[in-house]
N, C-alpha and C positions, 0 to 999 in steps of 0.2 A: 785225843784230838783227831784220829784218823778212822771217824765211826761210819762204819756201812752195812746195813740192813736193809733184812728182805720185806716184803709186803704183807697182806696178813688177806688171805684169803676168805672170799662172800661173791656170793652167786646175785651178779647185776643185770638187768638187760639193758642195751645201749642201742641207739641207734646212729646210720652215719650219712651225714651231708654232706655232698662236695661242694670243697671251697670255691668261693667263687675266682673266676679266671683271671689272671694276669692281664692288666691295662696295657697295651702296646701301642705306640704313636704308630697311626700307620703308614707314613710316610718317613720312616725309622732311616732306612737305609737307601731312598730313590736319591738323593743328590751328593751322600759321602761314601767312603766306605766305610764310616766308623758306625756302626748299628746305634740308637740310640734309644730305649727304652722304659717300660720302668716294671715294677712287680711290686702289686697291690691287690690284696682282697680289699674287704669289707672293712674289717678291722683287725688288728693286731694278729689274733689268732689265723684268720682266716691267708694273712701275709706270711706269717712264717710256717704256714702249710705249701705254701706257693713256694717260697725257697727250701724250703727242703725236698719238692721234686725237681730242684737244679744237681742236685746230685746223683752221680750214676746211681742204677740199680745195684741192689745186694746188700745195703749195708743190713748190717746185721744187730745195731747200736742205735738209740735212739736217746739224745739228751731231752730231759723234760724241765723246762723251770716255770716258774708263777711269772705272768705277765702282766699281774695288776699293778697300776700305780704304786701302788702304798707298799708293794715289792720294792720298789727302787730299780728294778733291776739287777741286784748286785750277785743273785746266783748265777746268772745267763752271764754276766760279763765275764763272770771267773769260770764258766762252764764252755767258752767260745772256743782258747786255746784246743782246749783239751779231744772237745769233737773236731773241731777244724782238725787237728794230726792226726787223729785214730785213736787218741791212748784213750784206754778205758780202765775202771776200776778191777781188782784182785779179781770179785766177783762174780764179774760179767764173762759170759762164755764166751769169745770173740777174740780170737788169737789173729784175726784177720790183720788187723791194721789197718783196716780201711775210715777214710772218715766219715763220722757218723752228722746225720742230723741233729738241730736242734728245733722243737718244737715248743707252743709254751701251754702254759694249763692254767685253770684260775684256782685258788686254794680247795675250794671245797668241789670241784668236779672237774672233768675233763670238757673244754667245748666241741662242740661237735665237728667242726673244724679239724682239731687237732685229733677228734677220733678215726676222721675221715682219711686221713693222712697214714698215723696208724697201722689202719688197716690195708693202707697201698702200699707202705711200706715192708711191712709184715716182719718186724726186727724181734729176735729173740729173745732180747735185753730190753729194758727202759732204764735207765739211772735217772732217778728223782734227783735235781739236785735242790737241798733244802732239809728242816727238818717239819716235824709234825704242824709245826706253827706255820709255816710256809708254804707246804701244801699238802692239806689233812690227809691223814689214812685213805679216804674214800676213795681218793685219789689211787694208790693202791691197790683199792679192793677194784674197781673196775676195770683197770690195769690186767689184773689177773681174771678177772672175770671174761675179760676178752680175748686172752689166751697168752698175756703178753707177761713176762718176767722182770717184776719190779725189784731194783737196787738202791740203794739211795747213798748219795755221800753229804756228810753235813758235818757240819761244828755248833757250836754253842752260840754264832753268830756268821754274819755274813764272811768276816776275817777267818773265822775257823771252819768255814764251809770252801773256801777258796784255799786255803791253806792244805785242806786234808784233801781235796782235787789233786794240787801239786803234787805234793808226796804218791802219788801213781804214775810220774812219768820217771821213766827210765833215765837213768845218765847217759851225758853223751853231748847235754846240750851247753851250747856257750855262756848261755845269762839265761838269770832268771828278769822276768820286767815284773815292775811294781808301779802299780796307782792308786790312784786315792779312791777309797770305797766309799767317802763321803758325798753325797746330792751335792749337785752345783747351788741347790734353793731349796733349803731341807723340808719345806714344809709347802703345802698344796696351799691356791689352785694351782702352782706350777710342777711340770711334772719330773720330780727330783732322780732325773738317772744322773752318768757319770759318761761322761762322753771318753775318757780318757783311756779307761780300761776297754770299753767298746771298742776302738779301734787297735788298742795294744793288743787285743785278745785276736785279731787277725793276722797283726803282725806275726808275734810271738808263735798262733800254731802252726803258720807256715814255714818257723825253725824249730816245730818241736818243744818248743821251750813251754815254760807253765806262768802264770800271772797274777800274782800276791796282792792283797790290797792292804792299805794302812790308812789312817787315819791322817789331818792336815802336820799335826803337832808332834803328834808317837807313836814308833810303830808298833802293833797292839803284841801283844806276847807271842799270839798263834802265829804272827808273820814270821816272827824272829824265829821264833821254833821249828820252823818250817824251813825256814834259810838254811840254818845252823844244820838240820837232817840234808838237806839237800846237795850243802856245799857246792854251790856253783864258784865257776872260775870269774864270774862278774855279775855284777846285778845293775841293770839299765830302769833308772825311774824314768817313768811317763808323766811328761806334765812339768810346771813351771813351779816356782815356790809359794806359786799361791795357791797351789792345789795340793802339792809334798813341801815342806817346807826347810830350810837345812838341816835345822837340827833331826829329820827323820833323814835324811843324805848323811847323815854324822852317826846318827845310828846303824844305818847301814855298811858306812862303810868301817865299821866294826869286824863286820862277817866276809866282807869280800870288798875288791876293787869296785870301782861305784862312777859311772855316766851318767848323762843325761839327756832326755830326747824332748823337746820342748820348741813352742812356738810360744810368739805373743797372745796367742788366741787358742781355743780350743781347736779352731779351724786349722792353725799353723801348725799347731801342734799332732795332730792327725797328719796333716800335712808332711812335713818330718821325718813321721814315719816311715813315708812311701818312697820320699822324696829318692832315693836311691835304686827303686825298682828298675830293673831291664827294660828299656823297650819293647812295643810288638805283644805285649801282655792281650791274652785273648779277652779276658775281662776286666772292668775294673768296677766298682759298685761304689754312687754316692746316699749317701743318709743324710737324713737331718740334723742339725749341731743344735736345733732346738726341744726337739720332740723324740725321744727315743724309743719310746715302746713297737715303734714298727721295723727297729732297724735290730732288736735285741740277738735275732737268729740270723743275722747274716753274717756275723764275725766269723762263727764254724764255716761258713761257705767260701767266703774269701779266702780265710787261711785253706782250705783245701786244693784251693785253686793258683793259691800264690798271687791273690790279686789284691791291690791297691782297696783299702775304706775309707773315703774320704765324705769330709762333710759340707753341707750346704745350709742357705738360709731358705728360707720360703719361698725366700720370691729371687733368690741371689746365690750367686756359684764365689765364693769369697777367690780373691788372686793367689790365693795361696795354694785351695785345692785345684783352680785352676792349670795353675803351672804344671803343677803333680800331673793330672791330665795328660795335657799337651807334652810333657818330656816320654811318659809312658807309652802314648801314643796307641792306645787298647785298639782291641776290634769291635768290641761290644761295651757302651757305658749302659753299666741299668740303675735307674732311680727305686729306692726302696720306699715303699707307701704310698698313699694315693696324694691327690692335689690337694687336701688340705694342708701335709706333711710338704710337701716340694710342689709348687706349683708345673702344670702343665707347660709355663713358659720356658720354662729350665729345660727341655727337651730340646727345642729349637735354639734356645743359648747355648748349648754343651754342643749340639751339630754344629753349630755358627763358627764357634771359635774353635773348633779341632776341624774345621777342612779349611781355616785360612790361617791354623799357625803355620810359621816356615816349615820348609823342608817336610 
């Protein structure tokens, strides 16, 4: 269940394009002190190259998952925890701690984007998270081609790639969190991520802790097996019982004491999460609760940072992340994605209502 291999070496030539730059309102911070901004390339890739130069220099780790649709997303979510804290696999040479980036790839090559990054980066390690089906060898071969040291950790599935992540992080931690690996709308045109574990996965690597997924009905074998190796002191599902449902809360609480962290919404539910953060937080990051492929690598940034992920609509800041907001009281809100993902108005809404909530 806990398989990690290396890459398979071929001499590629690659070349590399800078992503393009970060959309800033530019009248961000003339009338609050709350900065208000957002971080968007072009597309997906070119976005989570942009977040991953919010992180100091040096890391030395570089998460890679598949960014396509028909991914799901479900490596990156279970991959967010894990770079968000530092833990890396047995593997990887990086006794640092530091937290690493997450960048994304498409199955059959690296975008140039992501090479671009990369190369700014210049990390010793890559951990694939996937397996061959998910993002082919080539991937690999150019990897090492460009001087970089591919790892990979996977399972037999999405449960068993999230699964064998976990089992790399150290004891010590309070809970483990668990959500559902299941698409909100399993099938295209709409684009089937999981918003739940996306935001658990910031939570969670801001405590160090690792993020399991199950299924709506049963938790898949690799979960359990993974719990049971783990032995945590509690285990917190993310998400309402339309998304986990009792009988996996029944099953869980088999292996350990067993919470719940949930809203009416997916929005509230994110919401939830945050909802207890300290004030005065220098960051807080919102995403879309409709469209996720641009928001996939900003869990590892959050949890590095200990900041709040909340979610929005297109054209709407729901009351729920709202309030989270406003109690947080950040220095900096960034919007992840361009205006098609969160509209342009959302800038002057999020300034609007945090320089005239009380106090």
């Amino acid at each position: 269940m806990r398989a990690l291999v290396r890459g398979v070496v071929a001499a590629l030539s690659i070349s590399v394009v800078v992503a393009a730059p970060a959309t800033v309102s530019a009248s961000a911070a003339d009338e609050t002190p709350v900065q208000v901004d957002r971080l968007a390339g072009s597309n997906r890739y070119e976005t989570a190259a942009l977040v991953s130069a919010q992180f100091p220099e040096g890391a030395d780790t570089v998460y890679l998952a598949n960014g396509e649709d028909w991914a799901q997303g479900a490596d990156a979510v279970a991959a967010g925890a894990a770079a968000g804290s530092g833990t890396v696999p047995p593997l990887v040479t990086d006794a640092s701690g530091r937290p690493a980036p997450m960048l994304l790839t498409r199955a059959t090559g690296l975008p140039s984007a992501t090479r671009a990054a990369l190369d700014e980066i210049q990390p010793t390690n890559v951990v694939i998270m996937g397996g061959p089906g998910v993002v082919q060898p080539v991937v690999d071969e150019e990897l090492l081609a460009a001087g970089f040291e591919p790892i990979r950790v996977f399972g037999t599935n999405r449960y068993g790639t999230a699964a064998a992540l976990a089992l790399t992080f150290e004891p010590g931690f309070d809970t483990v969190y668990v959500a559902s690996g299941q698409p909100l709308i399993p099938k295209p045109p709409y684009v089937p991520m999981m918003p739940d574990a996306l935001t658990a996965s910031a939570r969670a690597g801001a405590e160090g802790a690792p993020v399991l997924l199950t299924t709506l009905t049963d938790l898949p074998r690799e979960t359990r097996e993974a719990l049971e190796a783990l032995d945590p002191p509690t285990i917190t599902i993310v998400g309402g019982s339309g998304t986990v449902t009792d009988r996996v809360e029944y099953q869980l609480s088999q292996i350990a004491p067993v919470s719940r962290i949930s809203g009416d919404t997916r929005y509230g539910t994110a919401a939830a999460l945050f909802e207890s953060s300290q004030p005065g937080a220098a960051n807080a990051y919102l995403a879309s609760g409709e469209y996720f492929a641009d928001s996939l690598s900003v869990s590892a940034l959050a949890a590095s940072q200990g900041a709040p992920l909340l979610l929005a609509r297109k054209n709407h800041v729901p009351t729920d992340s709202r309030e989270v907001l406003i109690s947080v009281s950040p220095e900096a809100v960034r919007l992840i994605g361009g205006p098609a993902m969160l509209e342009d108005a959302l800038l002057d809404d999020v300034r609007d209502f945090l320089s005239t909530a009380p106090g």
